[in-house]
C-alpha positions in Angstrom: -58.2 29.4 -2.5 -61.6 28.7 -3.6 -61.8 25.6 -5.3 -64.1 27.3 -7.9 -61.6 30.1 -8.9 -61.3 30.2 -12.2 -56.9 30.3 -13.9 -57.0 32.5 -16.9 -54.2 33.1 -18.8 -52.9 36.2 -21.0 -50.8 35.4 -23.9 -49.8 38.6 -26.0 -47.9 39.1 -28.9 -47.2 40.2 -32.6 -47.5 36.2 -33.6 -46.0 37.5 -36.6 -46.8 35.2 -37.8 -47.8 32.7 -35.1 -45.8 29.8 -35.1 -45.3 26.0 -33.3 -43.0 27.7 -30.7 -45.8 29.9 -29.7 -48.4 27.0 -29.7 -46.3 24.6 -27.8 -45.7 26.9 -25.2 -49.9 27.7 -24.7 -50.0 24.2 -24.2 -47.4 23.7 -22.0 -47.7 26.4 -19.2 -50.9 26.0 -19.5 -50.4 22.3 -18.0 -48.2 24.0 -15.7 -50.1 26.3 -14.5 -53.6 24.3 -14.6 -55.1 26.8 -16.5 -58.8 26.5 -17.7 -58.4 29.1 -20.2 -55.5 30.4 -22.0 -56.6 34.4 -24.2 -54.1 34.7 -27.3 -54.5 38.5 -28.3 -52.6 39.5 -31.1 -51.2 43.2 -30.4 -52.2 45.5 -33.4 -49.5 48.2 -32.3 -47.5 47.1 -29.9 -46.0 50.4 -28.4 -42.2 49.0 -27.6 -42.0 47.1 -30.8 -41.8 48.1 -34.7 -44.9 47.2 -37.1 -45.6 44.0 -37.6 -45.5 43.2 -41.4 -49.1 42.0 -41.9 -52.6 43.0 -40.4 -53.8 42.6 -37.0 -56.9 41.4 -38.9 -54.6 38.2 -41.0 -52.7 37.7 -38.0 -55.4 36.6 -36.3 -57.1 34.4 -38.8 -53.6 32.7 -38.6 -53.8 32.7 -34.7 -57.4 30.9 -35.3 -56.1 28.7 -38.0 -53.5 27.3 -35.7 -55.3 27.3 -32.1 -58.4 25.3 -34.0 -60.1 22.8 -31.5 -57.2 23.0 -29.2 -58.3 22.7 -25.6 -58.5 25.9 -23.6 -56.9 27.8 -25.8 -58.3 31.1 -27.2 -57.6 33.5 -30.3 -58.7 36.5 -29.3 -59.1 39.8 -30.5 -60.3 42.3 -28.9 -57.2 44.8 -29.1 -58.1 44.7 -33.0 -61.1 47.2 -31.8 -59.6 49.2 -29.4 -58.2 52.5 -30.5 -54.7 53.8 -29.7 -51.5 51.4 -28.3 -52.4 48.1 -27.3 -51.4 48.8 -23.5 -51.8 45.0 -21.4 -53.6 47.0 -18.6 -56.0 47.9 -20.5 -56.6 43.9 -21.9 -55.7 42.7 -18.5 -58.8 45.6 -16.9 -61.3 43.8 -19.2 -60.4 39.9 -18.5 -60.4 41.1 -14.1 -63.9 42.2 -15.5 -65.2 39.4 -17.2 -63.7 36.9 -14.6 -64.1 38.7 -11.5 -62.0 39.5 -8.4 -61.9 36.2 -7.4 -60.2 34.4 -10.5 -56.4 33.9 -10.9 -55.4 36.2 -13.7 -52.0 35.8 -15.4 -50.1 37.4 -18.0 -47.4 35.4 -19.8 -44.2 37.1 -20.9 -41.2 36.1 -22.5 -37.8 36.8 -20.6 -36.7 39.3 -23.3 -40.1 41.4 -22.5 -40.0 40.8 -18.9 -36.4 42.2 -18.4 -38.2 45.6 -20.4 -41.3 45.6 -17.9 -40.2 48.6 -16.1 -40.5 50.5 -19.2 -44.3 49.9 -19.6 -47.3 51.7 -19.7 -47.8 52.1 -16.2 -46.3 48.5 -14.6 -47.1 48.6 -11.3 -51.0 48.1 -12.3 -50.0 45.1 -14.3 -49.5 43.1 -10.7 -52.7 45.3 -9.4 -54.6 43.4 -11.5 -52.7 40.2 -12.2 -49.4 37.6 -11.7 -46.6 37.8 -14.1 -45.6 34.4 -15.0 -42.0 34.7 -16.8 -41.5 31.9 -19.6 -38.0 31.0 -19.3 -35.7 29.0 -21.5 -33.2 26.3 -20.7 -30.0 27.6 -20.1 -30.7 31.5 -20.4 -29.4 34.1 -18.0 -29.7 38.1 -17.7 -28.8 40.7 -15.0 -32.3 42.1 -13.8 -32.0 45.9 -14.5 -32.3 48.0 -11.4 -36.0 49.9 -12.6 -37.1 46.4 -13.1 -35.7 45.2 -9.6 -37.5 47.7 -7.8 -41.2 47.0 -10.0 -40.8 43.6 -8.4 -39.2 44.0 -5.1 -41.0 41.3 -2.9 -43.0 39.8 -5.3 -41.4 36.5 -6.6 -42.5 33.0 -5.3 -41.2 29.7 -6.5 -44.0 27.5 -6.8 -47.4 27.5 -8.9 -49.2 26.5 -5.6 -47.5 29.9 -3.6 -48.6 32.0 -6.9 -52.4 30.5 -7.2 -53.1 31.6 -3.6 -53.5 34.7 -4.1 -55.9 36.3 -7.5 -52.7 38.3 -8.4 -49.9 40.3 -7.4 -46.8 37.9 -7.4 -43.9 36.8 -10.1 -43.1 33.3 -11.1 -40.4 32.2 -13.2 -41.4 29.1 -15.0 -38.9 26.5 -17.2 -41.3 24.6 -19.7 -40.7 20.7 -20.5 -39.9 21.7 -24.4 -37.8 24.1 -25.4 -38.5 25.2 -29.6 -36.3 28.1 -30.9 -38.2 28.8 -33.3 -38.0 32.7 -34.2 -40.6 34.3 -36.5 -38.0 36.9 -38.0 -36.5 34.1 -39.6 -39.9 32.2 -40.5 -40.6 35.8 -42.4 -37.1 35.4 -44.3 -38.1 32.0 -45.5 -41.3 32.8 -46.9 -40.3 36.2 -48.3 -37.1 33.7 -50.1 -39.6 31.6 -51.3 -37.9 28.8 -49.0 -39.6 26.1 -47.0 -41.4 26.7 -43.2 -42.1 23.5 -43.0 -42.7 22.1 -39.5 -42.2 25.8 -38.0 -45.8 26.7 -38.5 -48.7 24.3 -38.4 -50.0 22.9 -41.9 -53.1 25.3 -41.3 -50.8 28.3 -40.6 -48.7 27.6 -43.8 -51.9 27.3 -45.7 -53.8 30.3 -45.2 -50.5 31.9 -45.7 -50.1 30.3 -49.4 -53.5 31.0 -49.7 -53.7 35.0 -48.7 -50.2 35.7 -50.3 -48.9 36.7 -47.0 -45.2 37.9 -46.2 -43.7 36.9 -49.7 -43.3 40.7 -50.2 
């Protein structure tokens, strides 16, 4: 690998709102994975999912309220302009674009969206264009369904050195050092109660939230 080939990370989501558990995990994998730079892109419609309760447009000032000066990371949000679904090929054609062939593009899922990959828009292109890096937590365990067992057929290594050697095309299952189940469902409960998210969100999050009157509906 060239020593000048640059690790970019994609990081979707509905960060409905966003949350520590989101923010510890950008840090983390990307410490894992050595990443120089990490996109958070807030999906405005996310086709497999129901309607976030706020804006793309709020959720993303939260996103930027959160991320602030944090190394590497980026709030990004360029699906905010695109019209239609927010497909990841699409987002994932425009960062192979900007970074060129040469860079080592990676999308970051969750294990509950990774064992629904096969249902995507189009999944084989996702590894045409980039690795899949699976965010797993402690203890979990799922059957693979068979659709998704044939979308991956040879394509899983084990290490972060076997997936950087190649721009894209492989799977990688990665445990992270913290493990914070933290669940914005129940962060939107609390807030619409009236209760206290304390120490779920950071103090910037929780503020603009206060501040905009967000999810108290």
């Amino acid at each position: 690998m060239s020593e000048t080939a640059l690790r970019v990370g994609m990081f979707g989501g509905t960060f409905d709102p966003v949350h520590l558990g989101h923010l510890r995990s950008a840090v983390e994998v990307s410490e894992c994975l050595q990443l120089d730079k990490l996109h958070m892109i807030p999906a405005p419609r996310p086709p497999l999912r129901g309607h976030p309760q706020v804006s793309a447009r709020d959720r993303l000032a939260l996103l930027e309220a959160g991320i602030k000066d944090t190394p590497g990371l980026i709030a990004d949000g360029r699906e905010l302009r695109r019209q239609g679904p927010s497909y990841s090929t699409l987002t994932l054609a425009e960062l192979r674009e900007e970074y060129g062939e040469a860079a080592r593009l990676v999308m970051l899922l969750g294990q509950d969206a990774f064992l629904r990959l096969a249902d995507w828009h189009q999944p084989e292109q996702l590894f045409a264009l980039a690795h899949v890096v699976v965010v797993a937590r402690p203890g979990y365990q799922s059957d693979r369904p068979a659709p998704l067992k044939e979308l991956i057929g040879e394509r899983e290594v084990d290490s972060v050195s076997s997936l950087m050697a190649e721009p894209k095309g492989k799977l990688l299952t990665q445990t992270l050092p913290t493990s914070m189940a933290i669940s914005a469902t129940l962060i939107r409960q609390r807030l619409a109660d009236h209760r206290s998210v304390r120490y779920l969100l950071p103090e910037t999050v929780e503020q603009q939230i206060h501040a905009r009157q967000l999810y108290t509906f």
